[in-house]
N, C-alpha and C positions, 0 to 999 in steps of 0.2 A: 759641142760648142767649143770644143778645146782644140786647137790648132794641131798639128802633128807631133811637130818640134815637143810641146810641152808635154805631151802622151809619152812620148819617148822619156824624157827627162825623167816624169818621174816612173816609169817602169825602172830606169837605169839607178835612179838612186833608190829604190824597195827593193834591189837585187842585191846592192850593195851592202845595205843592213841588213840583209838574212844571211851573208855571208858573214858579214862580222859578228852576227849571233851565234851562225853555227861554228865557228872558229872556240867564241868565249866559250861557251860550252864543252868544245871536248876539250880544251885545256881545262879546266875544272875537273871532266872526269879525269881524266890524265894525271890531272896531278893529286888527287885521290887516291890512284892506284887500286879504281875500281874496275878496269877494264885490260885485261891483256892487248885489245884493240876495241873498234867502235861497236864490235857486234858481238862480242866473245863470253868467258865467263869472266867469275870475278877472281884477282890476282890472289886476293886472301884468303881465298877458301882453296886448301892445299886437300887434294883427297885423302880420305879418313883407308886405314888400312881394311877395316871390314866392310866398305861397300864400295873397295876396288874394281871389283867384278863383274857389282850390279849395276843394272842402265840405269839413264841418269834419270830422275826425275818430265813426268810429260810436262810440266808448264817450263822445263829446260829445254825440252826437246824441240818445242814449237816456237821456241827464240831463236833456235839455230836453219830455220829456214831462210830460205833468200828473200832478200827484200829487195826492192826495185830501187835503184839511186837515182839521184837527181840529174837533171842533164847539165851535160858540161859546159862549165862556167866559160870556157874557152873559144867554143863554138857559137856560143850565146854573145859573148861582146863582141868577136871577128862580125856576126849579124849586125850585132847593133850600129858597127862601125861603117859598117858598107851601106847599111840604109842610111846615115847620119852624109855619109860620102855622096852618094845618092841624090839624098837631098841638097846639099849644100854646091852641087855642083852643077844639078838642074833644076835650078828653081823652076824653068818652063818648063820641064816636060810635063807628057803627060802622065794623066794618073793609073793610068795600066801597068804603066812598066814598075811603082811602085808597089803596086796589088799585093805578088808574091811574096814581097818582102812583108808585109804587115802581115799576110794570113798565118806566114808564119811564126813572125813574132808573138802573136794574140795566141798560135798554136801551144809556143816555148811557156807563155806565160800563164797558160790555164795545166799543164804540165808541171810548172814550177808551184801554182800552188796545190796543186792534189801531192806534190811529194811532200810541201811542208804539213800539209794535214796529216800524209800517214809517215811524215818522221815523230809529230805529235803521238799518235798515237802509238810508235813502234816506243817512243821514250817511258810513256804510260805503264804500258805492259813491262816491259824492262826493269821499272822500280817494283812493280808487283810479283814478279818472276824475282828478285833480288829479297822482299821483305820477307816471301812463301821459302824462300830456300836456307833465312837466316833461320827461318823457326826449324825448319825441318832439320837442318845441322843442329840447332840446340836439342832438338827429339831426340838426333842419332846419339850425342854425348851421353844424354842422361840415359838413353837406352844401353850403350855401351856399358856405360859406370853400374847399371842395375844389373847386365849380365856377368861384370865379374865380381860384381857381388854375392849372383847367384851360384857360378861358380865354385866362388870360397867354398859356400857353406854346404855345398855338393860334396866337395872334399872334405868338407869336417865330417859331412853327413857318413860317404862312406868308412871313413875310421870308425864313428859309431860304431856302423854295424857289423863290423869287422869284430870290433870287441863284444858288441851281443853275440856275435854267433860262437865266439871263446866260449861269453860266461853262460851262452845257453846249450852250448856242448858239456859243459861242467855239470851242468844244473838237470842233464838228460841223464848224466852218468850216476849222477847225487839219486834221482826221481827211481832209477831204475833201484838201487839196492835200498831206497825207502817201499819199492814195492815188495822185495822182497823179503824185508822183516814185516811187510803189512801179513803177508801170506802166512810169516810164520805167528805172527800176533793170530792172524783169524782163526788158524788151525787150535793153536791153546785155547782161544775162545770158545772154539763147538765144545771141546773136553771139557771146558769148564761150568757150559752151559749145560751140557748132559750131565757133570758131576751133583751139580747145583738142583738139576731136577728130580733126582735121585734121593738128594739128600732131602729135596723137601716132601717129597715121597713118605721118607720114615717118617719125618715129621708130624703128618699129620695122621700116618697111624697111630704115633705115638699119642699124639694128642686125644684122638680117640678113643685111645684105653686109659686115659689122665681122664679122661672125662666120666666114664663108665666108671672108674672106680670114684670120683669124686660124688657121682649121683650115690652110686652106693652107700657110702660112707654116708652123706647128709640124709640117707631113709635109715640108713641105723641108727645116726646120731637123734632124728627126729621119733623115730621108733622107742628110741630108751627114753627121751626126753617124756614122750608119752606116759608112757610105764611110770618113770617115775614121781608125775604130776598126779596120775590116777593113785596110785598109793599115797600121797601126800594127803589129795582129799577124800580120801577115805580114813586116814589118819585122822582127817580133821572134824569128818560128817562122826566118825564112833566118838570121840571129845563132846562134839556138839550134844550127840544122843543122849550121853552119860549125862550132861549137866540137865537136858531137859528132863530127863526121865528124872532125875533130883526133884527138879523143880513141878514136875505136872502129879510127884507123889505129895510134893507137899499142897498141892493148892487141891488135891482130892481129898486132903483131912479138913483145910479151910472150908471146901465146898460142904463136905456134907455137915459141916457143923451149921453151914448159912441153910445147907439143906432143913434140917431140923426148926429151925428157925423159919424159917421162909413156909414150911405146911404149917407151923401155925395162923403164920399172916393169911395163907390163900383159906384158909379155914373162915377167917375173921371178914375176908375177901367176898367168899361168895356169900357169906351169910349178908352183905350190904350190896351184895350186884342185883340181887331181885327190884330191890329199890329204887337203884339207877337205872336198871330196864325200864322200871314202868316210868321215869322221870325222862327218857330219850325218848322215848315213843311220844309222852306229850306233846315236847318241842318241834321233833320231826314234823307232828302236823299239823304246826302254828305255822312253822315257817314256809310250810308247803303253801297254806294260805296267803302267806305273804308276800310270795313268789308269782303268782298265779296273780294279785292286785297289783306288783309292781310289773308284770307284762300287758298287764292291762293296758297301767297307765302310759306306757311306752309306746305302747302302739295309736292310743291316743295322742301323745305327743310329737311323734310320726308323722301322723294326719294333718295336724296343726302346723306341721313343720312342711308339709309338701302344700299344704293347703296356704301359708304364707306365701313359698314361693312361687304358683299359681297364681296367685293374687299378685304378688311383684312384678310377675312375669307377664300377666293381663296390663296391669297398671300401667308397667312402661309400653308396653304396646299400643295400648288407646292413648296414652300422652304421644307417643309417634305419631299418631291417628290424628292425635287434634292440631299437633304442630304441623302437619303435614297440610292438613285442614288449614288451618289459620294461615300458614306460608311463613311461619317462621322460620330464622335460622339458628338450625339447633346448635348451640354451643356446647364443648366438651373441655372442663379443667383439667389439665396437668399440670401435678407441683414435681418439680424432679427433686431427690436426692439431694443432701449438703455434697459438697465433692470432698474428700482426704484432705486437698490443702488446705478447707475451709475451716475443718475440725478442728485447730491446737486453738485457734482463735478466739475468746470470750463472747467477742461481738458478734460471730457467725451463728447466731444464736436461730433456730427456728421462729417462726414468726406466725405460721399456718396452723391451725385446730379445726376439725372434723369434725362437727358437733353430732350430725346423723349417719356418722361410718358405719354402722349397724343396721341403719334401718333404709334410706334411701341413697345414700353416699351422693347428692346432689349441693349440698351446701359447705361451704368453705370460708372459716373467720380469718382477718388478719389483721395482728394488733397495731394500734399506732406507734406516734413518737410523741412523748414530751417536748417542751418546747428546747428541753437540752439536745438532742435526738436520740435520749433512751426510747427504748423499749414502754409502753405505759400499760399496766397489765388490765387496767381499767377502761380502757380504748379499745375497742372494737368494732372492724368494719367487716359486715356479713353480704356475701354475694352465694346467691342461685343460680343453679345451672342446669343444665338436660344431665352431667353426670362428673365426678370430680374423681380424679384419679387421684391416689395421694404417692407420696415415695416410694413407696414398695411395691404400686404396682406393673406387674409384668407387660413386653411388648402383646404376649398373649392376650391379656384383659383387655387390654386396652380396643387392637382389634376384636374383637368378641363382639364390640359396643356399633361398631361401624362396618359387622359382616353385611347387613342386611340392606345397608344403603348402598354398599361393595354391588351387591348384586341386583339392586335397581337398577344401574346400566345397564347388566348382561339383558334385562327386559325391556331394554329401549329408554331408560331416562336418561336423562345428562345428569349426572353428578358429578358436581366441586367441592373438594374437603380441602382446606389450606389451615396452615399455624401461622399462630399469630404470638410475639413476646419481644424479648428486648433479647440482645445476643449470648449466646452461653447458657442457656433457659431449658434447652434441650429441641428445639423446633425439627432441626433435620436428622436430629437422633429417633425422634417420632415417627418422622417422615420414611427414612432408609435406613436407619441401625447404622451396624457396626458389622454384623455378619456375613459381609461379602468380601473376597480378599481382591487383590488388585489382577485376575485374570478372569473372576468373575464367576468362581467356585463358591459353594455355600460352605463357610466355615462355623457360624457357631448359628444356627439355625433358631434357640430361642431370645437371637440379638436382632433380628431379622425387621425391617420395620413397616411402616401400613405401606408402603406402593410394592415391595415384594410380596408380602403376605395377600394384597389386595389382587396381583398379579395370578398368585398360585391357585385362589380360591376363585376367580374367573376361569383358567384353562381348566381345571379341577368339574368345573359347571358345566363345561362347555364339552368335556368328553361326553358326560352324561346326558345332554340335550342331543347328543349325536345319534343314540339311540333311537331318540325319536324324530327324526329325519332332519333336524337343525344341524346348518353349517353354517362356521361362524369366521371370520377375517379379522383380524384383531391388529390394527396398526398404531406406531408411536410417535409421539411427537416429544424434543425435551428443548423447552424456550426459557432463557435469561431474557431480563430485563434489568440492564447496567447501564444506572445512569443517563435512564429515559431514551435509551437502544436496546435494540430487540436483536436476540444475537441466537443462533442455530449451535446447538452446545452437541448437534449428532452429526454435525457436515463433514462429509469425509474427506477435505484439502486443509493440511497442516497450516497450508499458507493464507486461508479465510481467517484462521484463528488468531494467527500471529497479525493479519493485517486490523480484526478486530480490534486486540489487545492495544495495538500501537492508535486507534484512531482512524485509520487510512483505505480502511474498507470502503469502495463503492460500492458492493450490494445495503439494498435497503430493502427492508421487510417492513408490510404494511397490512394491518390488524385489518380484516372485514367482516361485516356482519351482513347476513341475507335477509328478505322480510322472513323466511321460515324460522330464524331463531338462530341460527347456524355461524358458527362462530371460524376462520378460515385466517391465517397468517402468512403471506404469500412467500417465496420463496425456501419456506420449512423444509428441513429434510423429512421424512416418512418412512418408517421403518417398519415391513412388513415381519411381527415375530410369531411363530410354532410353540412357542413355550417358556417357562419363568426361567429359563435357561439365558436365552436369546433376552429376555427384559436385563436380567442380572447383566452383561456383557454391555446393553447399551448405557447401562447405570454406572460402570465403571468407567465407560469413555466418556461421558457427560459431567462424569465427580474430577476429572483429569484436566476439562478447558473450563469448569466455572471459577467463578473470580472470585478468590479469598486472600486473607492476609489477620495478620495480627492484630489486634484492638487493646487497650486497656482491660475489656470484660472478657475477651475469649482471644486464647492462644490461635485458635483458627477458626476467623469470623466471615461467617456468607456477606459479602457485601454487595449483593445483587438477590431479587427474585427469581426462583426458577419453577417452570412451572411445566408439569409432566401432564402429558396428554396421550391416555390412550380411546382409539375408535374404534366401536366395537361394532362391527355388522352382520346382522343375523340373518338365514333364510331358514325356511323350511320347505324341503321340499314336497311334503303330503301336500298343507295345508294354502301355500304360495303366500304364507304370512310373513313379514320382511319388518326390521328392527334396527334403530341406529339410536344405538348409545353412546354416549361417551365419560368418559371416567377422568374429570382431572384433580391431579394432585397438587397443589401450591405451595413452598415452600418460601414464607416472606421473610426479608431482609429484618434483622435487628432492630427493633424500636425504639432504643435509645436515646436520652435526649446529647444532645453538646456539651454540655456540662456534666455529664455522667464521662463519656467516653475520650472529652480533651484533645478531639484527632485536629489535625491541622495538615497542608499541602492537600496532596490528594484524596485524601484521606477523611480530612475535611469534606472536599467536594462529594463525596457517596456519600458520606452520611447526609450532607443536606438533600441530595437528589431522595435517599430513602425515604425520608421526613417526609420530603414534600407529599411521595408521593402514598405515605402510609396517613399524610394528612389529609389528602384526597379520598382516601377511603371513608375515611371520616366523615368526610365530606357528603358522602354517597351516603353511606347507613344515615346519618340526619339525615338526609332530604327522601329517604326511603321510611324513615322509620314516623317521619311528619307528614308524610304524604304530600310533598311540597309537588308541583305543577313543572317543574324540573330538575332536573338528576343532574349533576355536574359530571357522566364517567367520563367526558373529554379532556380531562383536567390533569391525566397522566396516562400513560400505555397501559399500569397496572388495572386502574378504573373500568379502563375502556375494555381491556381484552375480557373483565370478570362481567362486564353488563349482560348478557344473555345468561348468564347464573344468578344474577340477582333482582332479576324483574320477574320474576316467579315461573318459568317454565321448566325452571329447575331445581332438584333437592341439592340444598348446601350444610357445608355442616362447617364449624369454625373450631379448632384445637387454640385455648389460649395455655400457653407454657409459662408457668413464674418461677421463679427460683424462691426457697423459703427463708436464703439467709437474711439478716438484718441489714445488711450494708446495700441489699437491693430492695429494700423496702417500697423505698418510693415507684422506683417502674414497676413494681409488682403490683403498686397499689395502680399504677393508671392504665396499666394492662386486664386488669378485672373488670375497672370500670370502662372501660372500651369495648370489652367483652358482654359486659351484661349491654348497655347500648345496642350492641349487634345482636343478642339473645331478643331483645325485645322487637326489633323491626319484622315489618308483616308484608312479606314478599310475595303473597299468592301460592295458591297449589300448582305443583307441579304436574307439568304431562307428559304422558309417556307417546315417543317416538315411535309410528310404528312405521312412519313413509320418512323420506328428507323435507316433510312439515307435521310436525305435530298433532295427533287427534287425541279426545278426552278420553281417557280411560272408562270404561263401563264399569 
C-alpha cells in the first residue's frame, strides 16, 4: 500500500540510526579502554607471567574467529542514490527497468538485518567471554598467591628437616652407646641373676635345717614339759593319798563304832520285820482287789463313753436324715475370735456363751444391752442351730461338719453352702483361709478353708472311684456379683477386667435356668482342673480382680458376692451309670447396716446395692419358709442365680459368722435371727442327679 518513494525513505533513515548506534557504542567501548579494537581482548588485562606459555582460555579462543561484517555503507547509499535518480528522472518508465534495483535493495536489507542480529549476539557472548575471564584471572591471583604461599613453607619445611636429620644423626650416635651400656647392664644382670639364684639356693637349705632343728627342739621342749607335769601330779596324786588315807583311817574307827551300834538296831530290826511282813502281804492284796474294781469300772466307762458317741454320732445322722427329709436348710454358727486390737479395750467384752458345749454344741446365748448400751447380764437371747462352732474352733472341725454334704455332689446332688454376716466376721476366711500364697502353693495347710479343703476331699474321692471304672470331669466356675453385675473373675483378658471395673464393659452375662433344674450363666469362663493344685491357682487369680476396699468394720472388705461353682461329672464305664453334680460355694457381701458402716460416694452405693439385695434374700426365705404362692428370686441377680438351690432339689447348707465383741452386738444380734429364719424354712428334699434331669433316689 505504500508507494516507492516512502519504502525507500524509511529503509534510508533505519540505516541511518543503526549507524549512529553502532558509532555510540564503540565510542563507549573505546573510551572504556576495554577493547584493543572492535574484536580483540581486553586492554586491562596485561598477561600474568605464569600462564605466558599457556593457550588462552576456549571461551577466548571462539571470540577470536571471524565474524562476517556488515555491508558497506558506501555501496549501499551509491544504490540508494541511483534508484532515487531513477526514479526521479523517469517517472514514466517502465517497471522492469526498476526491478533490479529493488531486488536488490530488499537483497542489502534482509543482509543488513541478519548482521544486526549476529552483531547482537557477537556483543552477547563478548560480555560473557569478558565476565568468565574476570573470574578466571581472579582464580589465577589467588592461585598464584596460595603457590607462593606454598612455596614458603616448602622452604621452612626443608630447613626442618635438615635439622631433623642433624638431631637424628646425634640421637643415632647417642642410641648406639645407650646400646652398648644396655649390653653391658644385661651381661651384669645374668651374673647377678645367677649370683641371686645361688644364694637363695643356701637359703633355703638353710632354712631347712632351721626348721628340723626347730621341730626338734619343740618335741624336747614338749618332751620335758611332759615329764615334768607327770611328776607334778604324781607329787600331787601321793598328797592327795596321804590325806585320804588320814581321813578313810579315821572314818573306819567312826564306822565301826556306828557298826557296833547299828547290829544292835538290825537286831531290834528284824525282830519287828516279821510283823511288817505279815502287815505288806495284807495290803498287797486289798489293793490288788482294788485294782482289778477300778479296771472294771474303766472299762465300763469306756463303753459308756464309745456308747455316747455312737449315740451322737446316730443322733446327728437321723437329725441329717430328718432335715434332709423335711427340706430344711441346715444352718451352721461360727463365732470367730476377739482379734488383738480388740483385746486392751473394756468394751470388747465377749458377749457369746455355750450353754451345751459338752453335750450338743448346737445352741448359742447372747446377752443384751441396757437401755444405756451396757452389757445386761440378765438378758439373754438363745438361738438353735444344726451346730455352733465357738472361737477355737479349727478350719479342720469345722470342715469335718460339712464332709459329707462335700460329697453329695461327687454322687450327683447339687450342693450350695454360702456365709452369711456382717463384714470382718470371718465369712471368706471360712470360705478360703489364709493358706495359699500368691502363686498358688499351699503354705500353711491347717489355715486352708471349705472350697480348698472341699476341692481336695473331691479329687481325693475321685481317684478312688477310679478304681471302680468311674471317670470324673470336674470344671470351674468363679462369678461376682457387683452391684447387680455379673462379672467373670477367671476371664483371661486384662482388658474385660479393667473395662469391668471402669463401667464400660459390653459383654453381658445372663443368669438361665432350664425346666431340668439346671442353672447356666452365659458367657462364664470354664475352667477345666486335674487337681486341688489347678483350683488353688484359679483362686489366686480370682482373689486378684474381686472388688474390695476399706470399710469402717474391716481393713479389707468383700464388697461384692462371689460365688464358686464347681461341675462335677461322672461316668462309669462297667455300669454306663452317668452323674452331674454340682458344688457351689457362696461367699456373701457384708451385711451391715448404714449406720454401722457411715460409707458415703461409692461406697455408699455397694453398700446399698448389698442390702438390697441381701434384702431380697429375705425376701425369698419369708415367702419360702410361709409357703406363700410366689417367691420374689427376680428381685436381684443374687435371688435369682440361688432359686434352683432353694426350691428343694437341692441340699443347702448356710454358715452364719458373728463376731462376739460388744461394739458388734447388734448385727450379731440380726445375723442369728436371720439365720434361725432360714434354719426354719422347708425347701423339700433333695435329688440326686443321675442324667441332666433329675430322678428320685431309691
Amino acid at each position: 500500500r505504500f508507494t516507492m518513494r516512502e519504502c525507500m525513505a524509511d529503509i534510508t533513515n533505519s540505516h541511518t540510526a543503526n549507524q549512529h548506534s553502532g558509532t555510540k557504542e564503540a565510542r563507549s567501548l573505546s573510551s572504556t579502554g576495554g577493547f584493543r579494537s572492535s574484536w580483540g581482548y581486553p586492554q586491562s588485562l596485561a598477561p600474568l607471567p605464569s600462564c605466558a606459555t599457556s593457550p588462552p582460555p576456549k571461551a577466548i579462543q571462539c571470540c577470536t574467529s571471524p565474524t562476517p561484517h556488515p555491508p558497506n555503507s558506501t555501496e549501499y547509499e551509491r544504490d540508494i542514490s541511483n534508484l532515487l535518480v531513477s526514479l526521479g528522472s523517469k517517472p514514466s518508465a517502465p517497471q522492469q527497468d526498476t526491478q533490479p534495483l529493488m531486488n536488490k535493495l530488499l537483497s542489502r536489507s534482509r543482509q543488513l538485518a541478519e548482521a544486526k542480529i549476529k552483531l547482537k549476539d557477537a556483543r552477547h557472548q563478548l560480555k560473557e567471554v569478558q565476565s568468565t575471564l574476570a573470574v578466571k584471572c581472579t582464580e589465577l591471583k589467588e592461585t598464584q598467591l596460595a603457590l607462593e604461599t606454598t612455596r614458603a613453607e616448602c622452604c621452612q619445611a626443608t630447613t626442618k628437616l635438615r635439622e631433623t636429620e642433624k638431631h637424628l644423626a646425634n640421637v643415632t650416635g647417642e642410641l648406639e652407646e645407650t646400646k652398648n651400656r644396655a649390653r653391658d647392664l644385661h651381661t651384669r644382670l645374668e651374673k647377678a641373676v645367677k649370683d641371686k639364684q645361688e644364694t637363695i639356693l643356701r637359703e633355703a637349705k638353710l632354712r631347712d635345717e632351721h626348721k628340723l632343728l626347730q621341730e626338734e627342739t619343740e618335741t624336747s621342749r614338749l618332751a620335758l614339759q611332759q615329764v615334768e607335769e607327770s611328776q607334778s601330779a604324781k607329787a600331787n596324786q601321793l598328797v592327795m593319798y596321804r590325806t585320804e588315807n588320814a581321813q578313810l583311817r579315821q572314818q573306819v574307827q567312826e564306822l565301826q563304832a556306828e557298826l557296833a551300834t547299828t547290829q544292835d538296831e538290825v537286831t531290834e530290826t528284824q525282830q519287828n520285820f516279821s510283823v511288817f511282813h505279815e502287815l505288806w502281804d495284807r495290803l498287797e492284796k486289798e489293793n490288788t482287789q482294788l485294782l482289778k474294781s477300778l479296771d472294771a469300772k474303766d472299762s465300763k466307762v469306756r463303753e459308756c463313753m464309745d456308747a455316747i458317741k455312737k449315740g451322737e454320732l446316730i443322733r446327728r445322722t437321723l437329725h441329717n436324715s430328718v432335715q434332709e427329709l423335711k427340706g430344711n436348710i441346715r444352718v451352721f454358727c461360727r463365732v470367730r475370735p476377739l482379734l488383738p486390737s480388740e483385746f486392751p479395750t473394756n468394751s470388747s467384752v465377749a458377749v457369746c456363751s455355750y450353754p451345751d458345749q459338752h453335750v450338743d454344741a448346737r445352741t448359742v446365748e447372747v446377752l443384751g444391752l441396757t437401755q444405756s448400751r451396757t452389757v445386761d447380764e440378765n438378758k439373754k437371747f438363745s438361738f438353735t442351730f444344726d451346730r455352733v462352732f465357738q472361737p477355737h474352733a479349727q478350719q479342720v472341725d469345722v470342715f469335718f461338719e460339712i464332709s459329707q454334704l462335700v460329697q453329695s455332689a461327687l454322687d450327683g446332688y447339687h450342693v450350695c453352702i454360702f456365709t452369711y454376716g456382717q463384714t470382718g466376721s470371718g465369712k471368706t476366711y471360712t470360705m478360703e483361709g489364709n493358706g495359699i500364697a500368691r502363686n498358688g502353693q499351699v503354705t500353711q495347710p491347717e489355715q486352708l478353708g471349705m472350697i480348698p479343703r472341699s476341692v481336695d476331699q473331691l479329687f481325693t474321692s475321685v481317684q478312688s472311684l477310679h478304681q471302680q471304672g468311674w471317670k470324673h470331669t470336674i470344671t470351674c466356675q468363679f462369678i461376682e456379683i457387683y452391684n447387680e453385675h455379673l462379672r467373670d473373675l477367671l476371664h483371661p483378658s486384662q482388658n474385660y477386667h479393667e473395662a469391668m471395673s471402669r463401667g464400660t464393659s459390653s459383654v453381658k452375662h445372663e443368669i438361665k435356668h432350664d425346666n431340668c433344674g439346671n442353672t447356666v450363666v452365659t458367657g462364664m469362663t470354664e475352667v477345666q482342673v486335674g487337681g486341688a493344685e489347678d483350683v488353688s491357682t484359679q483362686l489366686v487369680k480370682a482373689a486378684r480382680h474381686r472388688t474390695t476396699s476399706t470399710t469402717r468394720c474391716n481393713e479389707r472388705s468383700s464388697r461384692s458376692h462371689s460365688v464358686f461353682m464347681l461341675k462335677i461329672h461322672g461316668k462309669n464305664s462297667s455300669t454306663g451309670q452317668e452323674t452331674h453334680g454340682v458344688l457351689n460355694m457362696i461367699d456373701l457381701a457384708g451385711s451391715e447396716r448404714l449406720k454401722t458402716t457411715q460409707a458415703s460416694g461409692d461406697a455408699l452405693k455397694e453398700t446399698q446395692y448389698i442390702n438390697k439385695s441381701l434384702s431380697c434374700l429375705g425376701d425369698v426365705i419369708t415367702a419360702l419358709a410361709e409357703k406363700g404362692a410366689h417367691v420374689p428370686f427376680r428381685n436381684s441377680k443374687l435371688t435369682y442365680l440361688l432359686k434352683n438351690y432353694l426350691l428343694g432339689d437341692a441340699k443347702a447348707l448356710m454358715f452364719v459368722n458373728v463376731s462376739p465383741a460388744v461394739e458388734h452386738l447388734s448385727e450379731t444380734l440380726c445375723s442369728l435371727r436371720f439365720a434361725q429364719k432360714v434354719n426354719a424354712c422347708e425347701i423339700g428334699a433333695a435329688k440326686k442327679w443321675l442324667s441332666m434331669c433329675p430322678k428320685e433316689e431309691k
